[in-house]
VOVEX-990134 format. One record per residue (C-alpha): residue number from 1; residue in one letter; x, y, z. Coordinates in pm, whole numbers, plus 50000, padded with zeros to 5 digits. Layout:
residues N
> NUM;A;X;Y;Z
...
//
This chain:
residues 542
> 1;X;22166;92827;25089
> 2;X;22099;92508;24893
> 3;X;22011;92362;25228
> 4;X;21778;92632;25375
> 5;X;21638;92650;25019
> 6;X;21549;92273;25021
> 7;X;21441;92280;25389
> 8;X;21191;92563;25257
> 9;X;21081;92371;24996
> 10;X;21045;92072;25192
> 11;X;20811;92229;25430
> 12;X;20592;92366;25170
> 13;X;20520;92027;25036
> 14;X;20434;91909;25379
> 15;X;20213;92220;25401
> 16;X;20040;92131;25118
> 17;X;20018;91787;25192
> 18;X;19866;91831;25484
> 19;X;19599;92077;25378
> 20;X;19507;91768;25122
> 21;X;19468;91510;25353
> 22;X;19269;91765;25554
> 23;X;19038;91885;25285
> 24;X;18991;91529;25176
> 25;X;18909;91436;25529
> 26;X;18615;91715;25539
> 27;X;18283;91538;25438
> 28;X;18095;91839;25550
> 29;X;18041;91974;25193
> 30;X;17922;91670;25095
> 31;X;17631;91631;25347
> 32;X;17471;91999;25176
> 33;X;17571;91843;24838
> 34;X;17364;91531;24895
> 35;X;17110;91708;25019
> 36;X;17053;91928;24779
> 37;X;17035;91621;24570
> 38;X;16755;91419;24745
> 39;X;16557;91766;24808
> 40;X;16515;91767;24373
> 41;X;16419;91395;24390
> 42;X;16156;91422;24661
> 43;X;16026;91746;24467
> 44;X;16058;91574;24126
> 45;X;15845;91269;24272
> 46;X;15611;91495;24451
> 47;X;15570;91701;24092
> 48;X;15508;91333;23901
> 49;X;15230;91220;24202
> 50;X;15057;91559;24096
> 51;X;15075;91499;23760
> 52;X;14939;91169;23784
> 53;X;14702;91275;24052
> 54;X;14545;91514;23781
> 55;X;14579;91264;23496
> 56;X;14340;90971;23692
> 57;X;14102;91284;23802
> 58;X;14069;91405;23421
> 59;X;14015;91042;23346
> 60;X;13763;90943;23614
> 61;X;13604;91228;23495
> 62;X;13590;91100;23176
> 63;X;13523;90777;23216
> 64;X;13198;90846;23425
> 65;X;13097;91097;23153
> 66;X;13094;90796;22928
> 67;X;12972;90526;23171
> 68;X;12655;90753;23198
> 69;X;12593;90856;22835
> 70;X;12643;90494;22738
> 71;X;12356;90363;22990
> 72;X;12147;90623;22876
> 73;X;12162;90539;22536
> 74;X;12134;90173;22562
> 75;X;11792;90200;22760
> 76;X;11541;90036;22543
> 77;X;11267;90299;22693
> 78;X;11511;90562;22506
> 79;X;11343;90767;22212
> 80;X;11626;90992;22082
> 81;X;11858;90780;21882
> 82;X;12151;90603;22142
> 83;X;12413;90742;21934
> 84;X;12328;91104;21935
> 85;X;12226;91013;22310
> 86;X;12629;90964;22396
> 87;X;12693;91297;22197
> 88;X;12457;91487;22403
> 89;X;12578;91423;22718
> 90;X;12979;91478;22640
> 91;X;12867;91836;22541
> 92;X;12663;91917;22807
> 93;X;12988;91765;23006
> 94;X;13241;92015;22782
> 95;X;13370;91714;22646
> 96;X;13271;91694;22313
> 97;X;13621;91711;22190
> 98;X;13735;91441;22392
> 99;X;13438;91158;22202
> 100;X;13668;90904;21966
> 101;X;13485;90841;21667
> 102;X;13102;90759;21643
> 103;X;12993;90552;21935
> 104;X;12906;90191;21791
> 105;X;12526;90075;21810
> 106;X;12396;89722;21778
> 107;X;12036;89731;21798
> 108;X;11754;89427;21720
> 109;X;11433;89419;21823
> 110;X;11406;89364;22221
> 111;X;11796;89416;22236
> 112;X;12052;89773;22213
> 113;X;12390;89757;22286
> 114;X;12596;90093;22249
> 115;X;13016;90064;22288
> 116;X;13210;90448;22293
> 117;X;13583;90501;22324
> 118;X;13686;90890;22475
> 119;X;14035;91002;22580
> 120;X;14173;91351;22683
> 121;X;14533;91440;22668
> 122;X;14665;91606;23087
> 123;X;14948;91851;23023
> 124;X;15246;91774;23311
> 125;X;15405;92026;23496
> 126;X;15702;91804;23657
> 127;X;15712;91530;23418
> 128;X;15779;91758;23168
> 129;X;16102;91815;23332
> 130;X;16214;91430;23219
> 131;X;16055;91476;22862
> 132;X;15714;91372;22946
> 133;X;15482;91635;22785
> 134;X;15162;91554;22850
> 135;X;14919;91184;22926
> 136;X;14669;91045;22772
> 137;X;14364;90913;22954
> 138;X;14167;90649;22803
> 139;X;13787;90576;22846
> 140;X;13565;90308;22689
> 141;X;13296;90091;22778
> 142;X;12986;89904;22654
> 143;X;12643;89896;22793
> 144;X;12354;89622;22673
> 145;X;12024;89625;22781
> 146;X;11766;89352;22676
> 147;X;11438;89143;22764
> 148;X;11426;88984;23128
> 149;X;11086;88840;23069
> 150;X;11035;88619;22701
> 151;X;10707;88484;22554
> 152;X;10762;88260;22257
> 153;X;10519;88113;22007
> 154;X;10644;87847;21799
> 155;X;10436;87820;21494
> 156;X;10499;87454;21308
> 157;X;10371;87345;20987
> 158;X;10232;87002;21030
> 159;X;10102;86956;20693
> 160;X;10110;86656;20501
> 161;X;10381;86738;20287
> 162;X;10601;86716;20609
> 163;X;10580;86381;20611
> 164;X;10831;86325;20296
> 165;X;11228;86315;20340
> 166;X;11238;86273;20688
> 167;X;11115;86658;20783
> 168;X;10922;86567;21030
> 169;X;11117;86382;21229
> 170;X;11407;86680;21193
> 171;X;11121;86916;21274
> 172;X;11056;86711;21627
> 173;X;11449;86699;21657
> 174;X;11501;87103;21577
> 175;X;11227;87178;21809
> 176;X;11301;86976;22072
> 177;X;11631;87091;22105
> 178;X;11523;87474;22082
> 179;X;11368;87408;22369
> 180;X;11666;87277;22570
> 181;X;11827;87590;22455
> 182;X;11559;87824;22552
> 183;X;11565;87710;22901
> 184;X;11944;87690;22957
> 185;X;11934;88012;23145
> 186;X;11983;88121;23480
> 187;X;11590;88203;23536
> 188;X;11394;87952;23341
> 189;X;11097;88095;23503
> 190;X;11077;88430;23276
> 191;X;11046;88233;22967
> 192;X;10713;88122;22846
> 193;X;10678;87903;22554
> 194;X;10360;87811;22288
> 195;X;10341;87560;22126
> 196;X;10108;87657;21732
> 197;X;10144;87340;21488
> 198;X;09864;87393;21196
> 199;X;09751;87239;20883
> 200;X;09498;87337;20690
> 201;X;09327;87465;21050
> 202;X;09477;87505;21418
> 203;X;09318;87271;21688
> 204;X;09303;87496;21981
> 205;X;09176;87305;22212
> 206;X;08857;87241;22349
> 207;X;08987;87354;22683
> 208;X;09162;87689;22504
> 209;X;08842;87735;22252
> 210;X;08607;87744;22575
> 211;X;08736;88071;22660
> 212;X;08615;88213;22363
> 213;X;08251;88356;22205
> 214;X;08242;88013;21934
> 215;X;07972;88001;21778
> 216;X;07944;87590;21796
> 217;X;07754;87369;21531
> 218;X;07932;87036;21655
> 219;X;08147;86871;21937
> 220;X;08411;86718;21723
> 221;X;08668;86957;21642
> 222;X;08790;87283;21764
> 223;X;08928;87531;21516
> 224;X;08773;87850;21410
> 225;X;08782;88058;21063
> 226;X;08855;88403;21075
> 227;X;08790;88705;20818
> 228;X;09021;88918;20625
> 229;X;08995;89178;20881
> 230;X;09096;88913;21183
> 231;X;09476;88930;21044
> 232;X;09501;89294;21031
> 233;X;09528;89299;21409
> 234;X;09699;89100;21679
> 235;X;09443;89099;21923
> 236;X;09206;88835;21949
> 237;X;08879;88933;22147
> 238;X;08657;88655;22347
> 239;X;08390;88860;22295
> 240;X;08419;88830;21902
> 241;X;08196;88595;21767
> 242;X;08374;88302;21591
> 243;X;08266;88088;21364
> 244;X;08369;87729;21436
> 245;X;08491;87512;21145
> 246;X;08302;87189;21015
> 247;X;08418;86857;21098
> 248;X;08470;86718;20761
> 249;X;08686;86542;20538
> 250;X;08690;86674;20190
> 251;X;08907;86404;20019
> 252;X;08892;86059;19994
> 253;X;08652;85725;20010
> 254;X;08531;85720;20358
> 255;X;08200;85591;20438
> 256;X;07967;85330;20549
> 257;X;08007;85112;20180
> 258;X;08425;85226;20245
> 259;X;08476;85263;20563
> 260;X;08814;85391;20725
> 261;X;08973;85647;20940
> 262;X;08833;85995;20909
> 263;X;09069;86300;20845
> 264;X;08934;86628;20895
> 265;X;08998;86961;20811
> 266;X;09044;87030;21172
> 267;X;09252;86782;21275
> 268;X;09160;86640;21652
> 269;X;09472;86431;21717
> 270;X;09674;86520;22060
> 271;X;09971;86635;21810
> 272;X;09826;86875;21661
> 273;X;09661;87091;21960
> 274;X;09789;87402;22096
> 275;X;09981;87412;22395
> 276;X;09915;87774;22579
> 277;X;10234;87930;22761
> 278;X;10398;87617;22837
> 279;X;10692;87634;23093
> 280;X;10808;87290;23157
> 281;X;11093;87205;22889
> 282;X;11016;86817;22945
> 283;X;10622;86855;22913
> 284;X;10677;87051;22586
> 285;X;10934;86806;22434
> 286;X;10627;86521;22524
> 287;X;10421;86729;22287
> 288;X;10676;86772;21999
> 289;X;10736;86395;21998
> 290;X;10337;86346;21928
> 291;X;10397;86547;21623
> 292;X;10259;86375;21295
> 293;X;10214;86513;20952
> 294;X;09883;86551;20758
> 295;X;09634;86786;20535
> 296;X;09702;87130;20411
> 297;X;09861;87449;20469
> 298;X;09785;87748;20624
> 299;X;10023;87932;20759
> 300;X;09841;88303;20836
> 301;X;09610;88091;21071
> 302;X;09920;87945;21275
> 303;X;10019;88298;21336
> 304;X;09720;88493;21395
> 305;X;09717;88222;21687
> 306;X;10046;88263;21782
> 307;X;10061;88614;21795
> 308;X;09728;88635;21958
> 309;X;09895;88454;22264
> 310;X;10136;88716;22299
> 311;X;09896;89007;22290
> 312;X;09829;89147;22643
> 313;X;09452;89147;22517
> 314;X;09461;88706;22617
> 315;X;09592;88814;22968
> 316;X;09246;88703;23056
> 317;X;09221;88368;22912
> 318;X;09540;88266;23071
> 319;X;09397;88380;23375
> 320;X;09158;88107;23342
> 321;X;09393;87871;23203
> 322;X;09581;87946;23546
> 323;X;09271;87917;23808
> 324;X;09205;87539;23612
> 325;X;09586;87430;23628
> 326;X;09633;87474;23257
> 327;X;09905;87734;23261
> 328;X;10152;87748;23516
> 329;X;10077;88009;23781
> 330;X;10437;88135;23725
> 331;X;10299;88302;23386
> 332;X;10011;88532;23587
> 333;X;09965;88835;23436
> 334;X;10112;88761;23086
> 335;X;10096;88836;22824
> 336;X;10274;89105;22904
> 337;X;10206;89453;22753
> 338;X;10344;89567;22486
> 339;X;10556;89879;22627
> 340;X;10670;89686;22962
> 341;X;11041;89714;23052
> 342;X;11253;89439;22913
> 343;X;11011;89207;22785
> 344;X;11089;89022;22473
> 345;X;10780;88874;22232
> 346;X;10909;88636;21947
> 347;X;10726;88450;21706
> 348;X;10901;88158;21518
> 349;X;10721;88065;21216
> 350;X;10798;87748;20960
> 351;X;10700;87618;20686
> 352;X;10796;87316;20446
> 353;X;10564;87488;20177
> 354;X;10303;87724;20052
> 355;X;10001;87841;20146
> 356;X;09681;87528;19973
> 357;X;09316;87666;19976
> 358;X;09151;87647;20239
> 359;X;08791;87481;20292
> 360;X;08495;87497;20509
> 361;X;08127;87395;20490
> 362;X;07911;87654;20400
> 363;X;07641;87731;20726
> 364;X;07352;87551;20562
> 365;X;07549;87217;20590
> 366;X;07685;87298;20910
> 367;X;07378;87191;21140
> 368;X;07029;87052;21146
> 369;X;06917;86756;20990
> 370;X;07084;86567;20653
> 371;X;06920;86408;20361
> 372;X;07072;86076;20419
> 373;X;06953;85860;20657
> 374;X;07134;85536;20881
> 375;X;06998;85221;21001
> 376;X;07110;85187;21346
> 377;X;07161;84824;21337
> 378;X;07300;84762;21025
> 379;X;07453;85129;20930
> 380;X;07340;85108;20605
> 381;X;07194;85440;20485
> 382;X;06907;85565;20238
> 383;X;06851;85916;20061
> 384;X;06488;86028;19998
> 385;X;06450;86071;19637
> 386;X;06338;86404;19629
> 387;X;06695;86503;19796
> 388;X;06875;86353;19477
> 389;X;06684;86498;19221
> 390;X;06319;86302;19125
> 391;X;06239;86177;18779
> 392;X;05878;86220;18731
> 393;X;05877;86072;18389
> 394;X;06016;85744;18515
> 395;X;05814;85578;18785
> 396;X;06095;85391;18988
> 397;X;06173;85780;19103
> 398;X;05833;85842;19277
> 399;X;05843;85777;19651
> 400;X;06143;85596;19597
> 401;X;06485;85576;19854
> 402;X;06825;85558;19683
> 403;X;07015;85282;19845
> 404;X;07409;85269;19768
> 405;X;07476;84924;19918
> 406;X;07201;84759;19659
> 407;X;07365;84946;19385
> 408;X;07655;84800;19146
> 409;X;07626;85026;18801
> 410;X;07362;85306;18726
> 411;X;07136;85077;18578
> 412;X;07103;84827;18869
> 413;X;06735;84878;19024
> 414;X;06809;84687;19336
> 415;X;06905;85042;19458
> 416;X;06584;85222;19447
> 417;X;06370;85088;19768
> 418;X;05998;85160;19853
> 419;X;06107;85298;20194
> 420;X;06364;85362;20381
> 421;X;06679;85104;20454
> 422;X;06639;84905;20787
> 423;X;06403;84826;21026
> 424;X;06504;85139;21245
> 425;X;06635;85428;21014
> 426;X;06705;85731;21164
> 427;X;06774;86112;20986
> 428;X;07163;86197;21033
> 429;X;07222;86557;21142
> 430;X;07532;86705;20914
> 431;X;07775;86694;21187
> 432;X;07688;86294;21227
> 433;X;07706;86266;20815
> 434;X;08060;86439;20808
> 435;X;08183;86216;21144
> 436;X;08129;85922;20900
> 437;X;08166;86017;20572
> 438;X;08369;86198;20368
> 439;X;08255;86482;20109
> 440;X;08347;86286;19817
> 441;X;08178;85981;19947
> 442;X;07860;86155;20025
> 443;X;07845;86339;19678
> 444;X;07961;86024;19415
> 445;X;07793;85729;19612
> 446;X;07478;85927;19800
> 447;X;07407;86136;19465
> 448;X;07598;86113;19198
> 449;X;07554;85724;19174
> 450;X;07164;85766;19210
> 451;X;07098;85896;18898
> 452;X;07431;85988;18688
> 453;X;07384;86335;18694
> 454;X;07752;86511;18728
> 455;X;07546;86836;18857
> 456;X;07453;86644;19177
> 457;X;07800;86553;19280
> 458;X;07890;86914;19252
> 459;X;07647;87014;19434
> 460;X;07725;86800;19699
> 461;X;08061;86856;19684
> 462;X;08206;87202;19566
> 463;X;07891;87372;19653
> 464;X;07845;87292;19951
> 465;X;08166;87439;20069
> 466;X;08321;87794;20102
> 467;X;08686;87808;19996
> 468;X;08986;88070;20068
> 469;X;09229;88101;19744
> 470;X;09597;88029;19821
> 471;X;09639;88443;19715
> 472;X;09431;88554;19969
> 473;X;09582;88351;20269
> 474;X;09945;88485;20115
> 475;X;09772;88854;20164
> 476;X;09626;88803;20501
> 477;X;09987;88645;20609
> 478;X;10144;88971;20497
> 479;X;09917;89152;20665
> 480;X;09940;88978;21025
> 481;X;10284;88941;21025
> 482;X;10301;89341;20984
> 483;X;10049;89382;21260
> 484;X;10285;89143;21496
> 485;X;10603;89366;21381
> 486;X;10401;89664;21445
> 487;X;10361;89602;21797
> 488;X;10767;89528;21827
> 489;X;10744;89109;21843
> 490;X;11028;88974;21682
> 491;X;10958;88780;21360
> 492;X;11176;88430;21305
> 493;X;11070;88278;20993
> 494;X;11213;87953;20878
> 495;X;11190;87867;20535
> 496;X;11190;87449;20503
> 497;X;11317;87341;20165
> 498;X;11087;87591;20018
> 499;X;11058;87703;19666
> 500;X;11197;88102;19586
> 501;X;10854;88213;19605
> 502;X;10778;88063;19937
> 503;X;11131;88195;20072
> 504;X;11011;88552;19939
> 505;X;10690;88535;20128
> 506;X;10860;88419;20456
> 507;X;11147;88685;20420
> 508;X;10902;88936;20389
> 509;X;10720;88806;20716
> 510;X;11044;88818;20917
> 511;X;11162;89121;21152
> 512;X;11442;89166;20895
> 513;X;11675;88959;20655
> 514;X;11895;88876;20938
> 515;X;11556;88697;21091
> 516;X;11483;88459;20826
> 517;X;11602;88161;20768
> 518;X;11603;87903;20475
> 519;X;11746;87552;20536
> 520;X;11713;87208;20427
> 521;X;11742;86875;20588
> 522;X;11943;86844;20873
> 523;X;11990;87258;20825
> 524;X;11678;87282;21036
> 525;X;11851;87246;21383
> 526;X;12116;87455;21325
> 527;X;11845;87750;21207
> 528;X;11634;87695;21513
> 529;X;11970;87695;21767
> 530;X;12042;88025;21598
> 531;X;11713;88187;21699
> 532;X;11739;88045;22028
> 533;X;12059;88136;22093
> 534;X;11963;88498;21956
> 535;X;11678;88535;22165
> 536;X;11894;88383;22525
> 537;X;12132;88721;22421
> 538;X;11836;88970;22445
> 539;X;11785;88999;22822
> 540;X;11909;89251;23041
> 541;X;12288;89282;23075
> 542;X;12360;89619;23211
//
């Protein structure tokens, strides 16, 4: 029994042994196991691809919403305002809720750049299975539009006060290298550039003046006057009638008994003349380096010329300037107008000072024929008596010539002649008198000296000019600089070590705080890099 018991028991291990070793034999299980397990993967992975496929649809979708609303809105031609332009076109899009913040606006003159940031949250369907809820899909971008085409005018105080603590020379410096700057881009071509120094007056040019409706009373000088109602517009018509300053010096000994080197009012040295839409940086640097300092100040003359050659209305003139190989013929049919696509207009005023009153001759002693008259051979020159004032009472007046080289005190009579000085005397026009003497000269030595009287000098000397008070040029600089703004040039002004109320009247012609500039010394470089680096960034860069 034991035996058959154990047999029995034996076998039914062996049984179950071998059903083990069968069933662990049997990979056929395993197969539908594994299976199963790769058929969840693939459907897992397929379930993420759609998710993601969804979340780069809802954010190309976004992200061209945005790429369009931005462009939009940075388009210069634009009217609504760029911000409320980006808002617009989300909720026409359905979108609205998707806009981060306020898009971001940076906007000068000539120049709008507009930066928005978007995102929209894509529910999963298969990632959620892992934990993943939803994805977030980002948008941003910035768009920049500015000018293509730039017309400069550099207006330059070359007064005399210039010519202390080395400002002129860091003038020439500061300009020079403004243009370098200017023309370190890739189209050199677009960017026009004029050249405005002034003093007291602006020498246009006898080449530049000849395209305008002067009204000429001598061939010496070429700078104009203008009236109060000149500056309240940019435009500069050649069919306005302008009256053409006097050649004259108002200060100093110069004349035939002192003789010297003339300085007019309107200045005539090569320095001082306009250049009109240059283009060639070397040609303009030439010019700069002729630069010299001298007479007075006006700076609302400098810029009602600098303006006027940005206003579309001298399109003409350089059209003539072109056809006689003054302007380059790259610059046909500038100035541009106003309203064209990307064009930028900028005006860069300085000044080391404050506006000094301005003179002129009055008309009467702008042409025809002087009292004073010059012996050709010797110069030497005689007044008629009854042009200085005759003394009936005292015989040495009667018929009588007034000659200032005979004459050493009032009471010499060596300087009262029968007739006139010289064997061949001839009548000086007024333009001749001015060319060779000064208005000081002319009214102490000519009339004053002849008989004493203080009321002859003046009346050769303040009365016979027509002045503008320092007040009035501040008012008609105000009011040009408003007229340029108004028509959307940019305003640089650069304030040279100026006093507070010269820096107020500068700030107040610049575009905005931002575009003025006050400096001294070497500061002067570093304020005209600025603006040219300022006005390189406003072309187009969408």
């Amino acid at each position: 029994m034991l035996v058959s018991g154990f047999r029995k028991l034996t076998g039914s291990v062996e049984r179950l042994r071998r059903t083990i070793t069968r069933f662990h034999k049997d990979e056929s299980g395993s197969v539908i196991i594994f299976g199963l397990f790769m058929f969840l993967i693939m459907m897992m992975v397929g379930g993420m691809a759609v998710d993601f496929m969804r979340f780069e649809n809802e954010r190309t979708r976004l992200q061209g919403t945005l790429d369009r609303a931005i462009l939009a809105a940075a388009d210069l031609d634009q009217t609504q305002g760029p911000a409320d332009v980006v808002v617009d076109y989300f909720d026409k899009a359905g979108m609205s809720d998707y806009l981060d913040g306020e898009p971001t606006v940076v906007q000068t003159l000539g120049y709008r750049e507009v930066s928005a940031e978007a995102s929209i949250d894509v529910n999963t369907f298969f990632l959620d299975l892992v934990g993943i809820h939803s994805l977030t899909a980002p948008a941003h971008g910035t768009a920049a539009e500015g000018a293509a085409e730039i017309e400069i005018s550099l207006v330059l105080d070359l007064s005399g006060s210039m010519g202390s603590n080395n400002k002129i020379a860091n003038l020439r410096t500061a300009a020079r290298d403004f243009v370098d700057l200017i023309y370190d881009r890739e189209n050199p071509e677009d960017v026009s550039i004029s050249l405005v120094p002034y003093s007291m007056h602006v020498n246009a040019g006898l080449t530049l003046l000849n395209q305008y409706n002067v009204q000429r009373t001598q061939n010496y000088s070429n700078c104009v006057s203008f009236d109060a109602a000149d500056f309240n517009t940019t435009a500069l018509p050649t069919t306005q009638a302008l009256t053409q300053v006097g050649h004259f010096q108002y200060w100093g000994t110069v004349g035939p008994q002192y003789p010297g080197t003339l300085q007019p009012e309107c200045r005539t040295d090569n320095g001082s003349q306009v250049v009109p839409l240059g283009g060639n940086a070397t040609a303009l640097k030439n010019q700069i380096n002729t630069f010299t300092a001298d007479g007075n100040t006006s700076i609302e003359i400098g810029m009602k010329w600098g303006v006027a050659l940005l206003d579309p209305g001298t399109r003409g003139v350089v059209t003539n300037l072109i056809a006689n190989n003054t302007i380059s013929a790259d610059f046909a049919g500038r100035p541009y107008d106003y309203d064209e696509d990307n064009v930028l207009k900028a005006i860069v005023v300085m000044t080391d000072g404050i506006n000094t009153t301005q003179y002129d001759l009055l008309p009467a002693y702008k042409s025809g024929l002087s009292p004073v008259w010059r012996d050709t051979s010797t110069g030497r020159d005689s007044v008629d008596e009854q042009e200085w004032g005759s003394k009936d009472s005292d015989s040495r007046y009667n018929e009588l010539y007034y000659i200032p080289y005979y004459q050493t005190s009032n009471s010499n009579t060596n300087r009262f002649q029968n007739t006139r000085y010289g064997s061949n005397p001839r009548q000086l026009t007024y333009p001749e008198l001015w060319a060779t003497s000064s208005m000081y000269y002319n009214a102490y030595y000519n009339f004053y000296r002849a008989n004493g009287s203080s009321s002859r000098y003046y009346d050769w000397y303040d009365d016979t000019l027509t002045t503008v008070s320092p007040s009035t040029k501040d008012q008609r600089l105000a009011a040009i600089c408003t007229a340029a703004k108004a028509q959307g040039i940019v305003v640089y002004a650069i304030g040279f070590e100026v006093t507070n109320a010269s820096a107020a009247i500068m700030a107040n012609c610049a575009s905005s705080p931002n575009h003025f500039f006050r400096v001294n010394g070497l500061q002067i470089s570093e304020a005209f890099a600025a603006i040219a680096r300022h006005v390189n960034e406003l072309r187009l860069t969408r």
